[in-house]
C-alpha positions as CSV (number, residue, x, y, z in Angstrom):
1,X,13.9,5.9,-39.0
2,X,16.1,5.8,-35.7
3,X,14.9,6.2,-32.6
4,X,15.4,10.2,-31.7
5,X,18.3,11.2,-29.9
6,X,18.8,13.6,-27.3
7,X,21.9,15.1,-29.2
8,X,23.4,14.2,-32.5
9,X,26.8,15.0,-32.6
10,X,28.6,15.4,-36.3
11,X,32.0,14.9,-36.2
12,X,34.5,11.9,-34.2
13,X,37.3,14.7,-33.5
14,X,38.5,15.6,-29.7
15,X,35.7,17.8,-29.3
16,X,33.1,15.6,-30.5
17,X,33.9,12.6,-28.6
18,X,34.6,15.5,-26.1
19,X,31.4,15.9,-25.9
20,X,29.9,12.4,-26.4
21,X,31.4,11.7,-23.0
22,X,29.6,14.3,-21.2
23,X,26.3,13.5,-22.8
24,X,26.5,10.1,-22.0
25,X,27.1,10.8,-18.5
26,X,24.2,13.0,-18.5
27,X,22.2,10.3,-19.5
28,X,21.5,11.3,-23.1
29,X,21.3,9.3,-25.8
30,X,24.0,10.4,-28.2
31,X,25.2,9.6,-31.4
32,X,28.7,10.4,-32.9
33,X,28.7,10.4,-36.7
34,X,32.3,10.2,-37.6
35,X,34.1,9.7,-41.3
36,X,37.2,9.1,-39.9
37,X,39.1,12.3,-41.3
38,X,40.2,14.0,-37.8
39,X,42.9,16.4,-38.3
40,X,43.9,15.0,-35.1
41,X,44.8,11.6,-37.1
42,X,47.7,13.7,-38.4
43,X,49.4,14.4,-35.4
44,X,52.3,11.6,-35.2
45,X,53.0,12.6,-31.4
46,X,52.3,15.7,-29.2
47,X,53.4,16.6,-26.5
48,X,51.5,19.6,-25.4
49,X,47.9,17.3,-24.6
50,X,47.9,17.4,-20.5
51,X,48.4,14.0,-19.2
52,X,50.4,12.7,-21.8
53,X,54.4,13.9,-20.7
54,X,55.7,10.9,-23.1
55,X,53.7,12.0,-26.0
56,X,50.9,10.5,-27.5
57,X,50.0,9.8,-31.4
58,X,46.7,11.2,-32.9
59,X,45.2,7.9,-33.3
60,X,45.8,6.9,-30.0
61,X,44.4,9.5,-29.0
62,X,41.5,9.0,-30.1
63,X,41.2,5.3,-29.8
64,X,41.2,6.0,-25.9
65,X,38.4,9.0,-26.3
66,X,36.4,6.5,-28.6
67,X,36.8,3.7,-26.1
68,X,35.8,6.2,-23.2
69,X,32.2,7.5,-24.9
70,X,31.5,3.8,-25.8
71,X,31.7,3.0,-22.3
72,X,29.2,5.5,-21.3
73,X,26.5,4.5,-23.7
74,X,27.4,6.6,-26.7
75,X,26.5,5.2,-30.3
76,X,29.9,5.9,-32.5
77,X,28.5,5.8,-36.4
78,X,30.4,5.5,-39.1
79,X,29.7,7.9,-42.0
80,X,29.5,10.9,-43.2
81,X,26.6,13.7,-42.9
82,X,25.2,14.7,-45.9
83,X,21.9,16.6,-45.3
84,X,20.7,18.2,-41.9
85,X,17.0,19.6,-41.9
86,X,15.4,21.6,-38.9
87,X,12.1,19.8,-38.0
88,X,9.5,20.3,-35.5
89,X,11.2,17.9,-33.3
90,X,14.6,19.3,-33.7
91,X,16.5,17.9,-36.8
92,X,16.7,15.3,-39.2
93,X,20.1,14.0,-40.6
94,X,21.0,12.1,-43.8
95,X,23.6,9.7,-44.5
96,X,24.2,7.9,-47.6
97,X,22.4,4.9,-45.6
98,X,20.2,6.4,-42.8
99,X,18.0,8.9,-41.2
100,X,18.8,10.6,-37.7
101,X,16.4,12.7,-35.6
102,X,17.7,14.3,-32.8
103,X,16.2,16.9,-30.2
104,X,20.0,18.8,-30.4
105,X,23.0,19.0,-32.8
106,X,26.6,19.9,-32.6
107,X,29.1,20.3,-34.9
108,X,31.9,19.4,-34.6
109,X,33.3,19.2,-38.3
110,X,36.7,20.6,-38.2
111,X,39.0,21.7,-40.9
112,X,41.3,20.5,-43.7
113,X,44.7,22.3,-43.9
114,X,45.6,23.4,-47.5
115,X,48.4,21.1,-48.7
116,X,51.6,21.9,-50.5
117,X,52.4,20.1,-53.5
118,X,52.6,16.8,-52.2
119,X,51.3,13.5,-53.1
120,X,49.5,11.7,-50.6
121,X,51.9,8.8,-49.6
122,X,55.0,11.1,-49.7
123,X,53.1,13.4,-47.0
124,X,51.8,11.3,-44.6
125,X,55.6,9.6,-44.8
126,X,56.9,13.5,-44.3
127,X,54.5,13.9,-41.2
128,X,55.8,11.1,-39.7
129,X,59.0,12.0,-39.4
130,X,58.2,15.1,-38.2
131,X,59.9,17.0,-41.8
132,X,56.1,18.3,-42.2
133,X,54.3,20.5,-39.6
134,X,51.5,21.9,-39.4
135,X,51.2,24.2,-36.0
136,X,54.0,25.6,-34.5
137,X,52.1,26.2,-31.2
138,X,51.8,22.4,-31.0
139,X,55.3,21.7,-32.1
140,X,57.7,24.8,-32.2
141,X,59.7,23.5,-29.2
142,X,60.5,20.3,-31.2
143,X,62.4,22.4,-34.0
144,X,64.1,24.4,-31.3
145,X,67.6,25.7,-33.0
146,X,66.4,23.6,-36.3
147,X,66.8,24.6,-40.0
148,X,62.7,25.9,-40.6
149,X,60.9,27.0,-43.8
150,X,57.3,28.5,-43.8
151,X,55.2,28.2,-46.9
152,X,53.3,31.2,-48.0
153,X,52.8,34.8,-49.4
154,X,50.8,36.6,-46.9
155,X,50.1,38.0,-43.6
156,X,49.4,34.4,-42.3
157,X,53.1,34.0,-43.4
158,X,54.7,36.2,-41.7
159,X,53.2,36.0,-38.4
160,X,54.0,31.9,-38.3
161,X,57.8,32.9,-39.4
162,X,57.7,35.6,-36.4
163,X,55.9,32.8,-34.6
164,X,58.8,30.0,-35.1
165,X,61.1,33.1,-35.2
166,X,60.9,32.5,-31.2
167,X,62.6,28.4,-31.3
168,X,65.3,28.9,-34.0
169,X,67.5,31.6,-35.3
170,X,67.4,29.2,-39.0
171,X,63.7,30.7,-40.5
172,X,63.4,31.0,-44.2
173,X,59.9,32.1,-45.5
174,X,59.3,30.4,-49.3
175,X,56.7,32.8,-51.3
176,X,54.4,29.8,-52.8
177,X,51.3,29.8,-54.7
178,X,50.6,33.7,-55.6
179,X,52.4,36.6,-54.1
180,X,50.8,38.6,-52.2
181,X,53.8,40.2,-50.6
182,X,54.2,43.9,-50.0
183,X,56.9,46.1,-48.9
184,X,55.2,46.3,-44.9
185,X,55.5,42.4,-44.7
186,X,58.7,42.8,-45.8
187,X,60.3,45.0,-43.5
188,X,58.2,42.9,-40.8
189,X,60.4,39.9,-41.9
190,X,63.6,41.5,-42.4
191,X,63.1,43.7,-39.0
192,X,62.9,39.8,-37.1
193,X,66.0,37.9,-39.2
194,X,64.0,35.7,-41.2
195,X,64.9,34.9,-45.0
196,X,63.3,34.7,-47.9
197,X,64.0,32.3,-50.1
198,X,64.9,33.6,-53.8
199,X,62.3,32.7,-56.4
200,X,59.1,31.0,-55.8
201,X,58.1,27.4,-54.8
202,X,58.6,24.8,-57.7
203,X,58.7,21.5,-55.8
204,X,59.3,19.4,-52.5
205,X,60.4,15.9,-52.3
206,X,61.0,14.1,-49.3
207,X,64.8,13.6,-48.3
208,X,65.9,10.9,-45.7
209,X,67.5,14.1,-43.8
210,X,64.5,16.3,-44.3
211,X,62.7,18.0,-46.8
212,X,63.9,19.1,-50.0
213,X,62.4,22.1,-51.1
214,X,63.3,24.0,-54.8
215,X,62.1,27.8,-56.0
216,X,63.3,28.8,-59.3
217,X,66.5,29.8,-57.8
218,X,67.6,27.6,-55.4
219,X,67.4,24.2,-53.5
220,X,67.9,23.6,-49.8
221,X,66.8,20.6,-47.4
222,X,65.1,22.0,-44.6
223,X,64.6,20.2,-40.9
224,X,61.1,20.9,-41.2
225,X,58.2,22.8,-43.5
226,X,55.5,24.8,-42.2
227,X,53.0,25.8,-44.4
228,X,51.0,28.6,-43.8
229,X,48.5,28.0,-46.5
230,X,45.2,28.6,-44.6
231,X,42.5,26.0,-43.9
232,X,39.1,24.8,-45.5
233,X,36.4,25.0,-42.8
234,X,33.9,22.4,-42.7
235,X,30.7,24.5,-42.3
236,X,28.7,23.7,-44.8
237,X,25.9,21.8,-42.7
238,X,25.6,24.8,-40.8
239,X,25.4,27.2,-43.6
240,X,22.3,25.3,-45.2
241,X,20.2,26.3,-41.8
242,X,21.5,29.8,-42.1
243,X,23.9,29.8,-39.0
244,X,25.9,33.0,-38.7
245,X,29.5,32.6,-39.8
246,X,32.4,34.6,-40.8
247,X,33.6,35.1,-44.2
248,X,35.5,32.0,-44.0
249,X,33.4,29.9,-42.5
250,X,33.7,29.9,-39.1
251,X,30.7,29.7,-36.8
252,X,30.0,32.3,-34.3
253,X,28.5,30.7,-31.3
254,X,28.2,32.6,-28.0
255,X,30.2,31.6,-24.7
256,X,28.0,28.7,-24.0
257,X,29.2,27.3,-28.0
258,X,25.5,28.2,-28.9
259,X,25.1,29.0,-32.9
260,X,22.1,31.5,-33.9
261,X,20.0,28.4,-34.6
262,X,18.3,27.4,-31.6
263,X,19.5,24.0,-30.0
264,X,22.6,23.7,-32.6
265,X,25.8,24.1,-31.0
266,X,29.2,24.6,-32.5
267,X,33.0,23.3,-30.6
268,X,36.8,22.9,-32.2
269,X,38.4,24.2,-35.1
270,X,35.2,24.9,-37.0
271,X,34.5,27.9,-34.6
272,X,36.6,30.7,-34.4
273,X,39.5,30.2,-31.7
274,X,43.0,29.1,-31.0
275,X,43.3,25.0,-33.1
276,X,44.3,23.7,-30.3
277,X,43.1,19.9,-28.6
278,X,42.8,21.5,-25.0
279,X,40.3,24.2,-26.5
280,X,38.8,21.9,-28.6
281,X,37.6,19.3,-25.6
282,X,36.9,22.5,-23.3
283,X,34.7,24.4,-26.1
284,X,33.1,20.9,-26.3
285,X,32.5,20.5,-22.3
286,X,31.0,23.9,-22.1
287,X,29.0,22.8,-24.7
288,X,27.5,19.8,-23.6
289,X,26.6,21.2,-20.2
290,X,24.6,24.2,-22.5
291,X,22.9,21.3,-24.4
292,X,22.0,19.4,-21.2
293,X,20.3,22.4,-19.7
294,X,18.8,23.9,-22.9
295,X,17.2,20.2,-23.7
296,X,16.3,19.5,-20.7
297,X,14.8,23.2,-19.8
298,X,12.2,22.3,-22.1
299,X,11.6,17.9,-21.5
300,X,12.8,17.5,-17.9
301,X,14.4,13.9,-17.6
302,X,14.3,12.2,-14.7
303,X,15.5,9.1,-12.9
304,X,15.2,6.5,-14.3
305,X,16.0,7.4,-17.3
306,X,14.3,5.8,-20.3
307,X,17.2,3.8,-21.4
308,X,19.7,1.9,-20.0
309,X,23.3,3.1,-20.6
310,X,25.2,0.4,-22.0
């Protein structure tokens, strides 16, 4: 068994190591339990993180948020989370390889996007040249006056096509896995100029000009693919303590990022919000400033601390 942490944090996203950084300069010892399966590894530049006017890559991003929480003193851990028990103490959580206990815990487990047909070689190849997107508040200005698809067959549809409708006058919506799509949403996309695509999806391959995409009626190589498929939200942790989440997943946490299980905290995409990296690393500052003053409201820490901050 470990030594006990102040805060265990699940999760080696933006908000996580977010988070980490705070903690560790509040003198806590921290642990960051990562996987390596950040959305934010996706992102093959953005330009819409402050600081960053050139761009920066996912992955460099968070090399340099890594490098930053190391420097403070927080323990990075490789692995995945597989059981988390409240204790007396706080909690107790199980990897594959060892035990954690830790006075506080926040989540910071993301999302997974739902994926169109595409194998995984051919999409991470499609995402790097910027033929596959994923969030057109990120990235709508880079297909500004571009050829655009959305894939879908609902609401969540519709309001990305209105959404991208805004950076190009070139939106086709493809219907794609069910159809779900009723005269209002119609007249919604006809009333804003967007098309939709005879037929139903049937394929995409990757083109060197862009992405080939076929229904049962037609073929056309779009600049770039959104699809508006949804998300998986990674919650289950949460939902074996009995947090309060939404239908979908997502945990509601009050303005401090406080679940409804006391000293477990929630930040990024797996709370309800805008999926954003700036909102991620600010739902995660707010909560490591609640964590700080919940812990230590009930074990006052003072200087020295304990341990020495590597």
């Amino acid at each position: 068994m470990d030594e006990q942490l102040d805060c265990l944090i699940i999760g080696g996203g933006p908000a996580g190591l977010t988070a980490a950084v705070y903690l560790a300069r509040f003198h806590f010892r921290v642990g960051v339990v990562d996987e390596g399966k950040s959305r934010a590894l996706l992102i093959p530049t953005s330009h819409n993180i402050p600081g960053f006017p050139e761009g920066i890559s996912g992955n460099d991003l968070l090399a340099r948020m890594r490098e930053h929480a190391v420097r403070f003193g927080a323990e990075l851990i490789e692995g995945r989370i597989e059981t988390l028990e409240k204790t007396s103490e706080g909690f107790l959580g199980g990897t594959d390889h060892r035990s954690l206990t830790a006075r506080s815990v926040l989540l910071a487990t993301g999302v997974t996007n739902r994926r169109p047909p595409l194998d995984d070689d051919t999409h991470t190849e499609a995402l790097r040249r910027g033929y596959l997107r994923y969030c057109p508040v990120c990235d709508g200005y880079e297909v500004s006056g571009q050829n655009v698809a959305v894939l879908g067959c609902d609401e969540r549809a519709v309001n990305e096509s209105a959404f991208l409708r805004s950076f190009t006058d070139r939106v086709t919506l493809i219907l794609a896995f069910g159809d779900n799509f009723d005269a209002p949403l119609r007249q919604r996309v006809d009333a804003i100029g967007v098309r939709i695509a005879p037929g139903q999806l049937t394929s995409m391959q990757l083109h060197s000009s862009g992405m080939e995409v076929s229904t049962a009626k037609e073929t056309a190589i779009y600049d770039a693919v959104y699809p508006a498929l949804g998300s998986s939200i990674h919650s289950r942790l949460a939902r074996t303590l009995g947090v309060n989440a939404s239908d979908d997943g997502c945990m509601e946490v009050d303005a401090h990022q406080r679940t409804s299980v006391r000293h477990l905290y929630a930040a990024g995409d797996v709370v309800f919000g805008l999926d954003q990296v700036a909102v991620s690393c600010g739902q995660a500052a707010i909560a490591a400033v609640a964590i700080r003053n919940d812990v230590y409201a009930e074990r006052p820490l003072l200087w020295p601390p304990p341990f020495a901050a590597r």
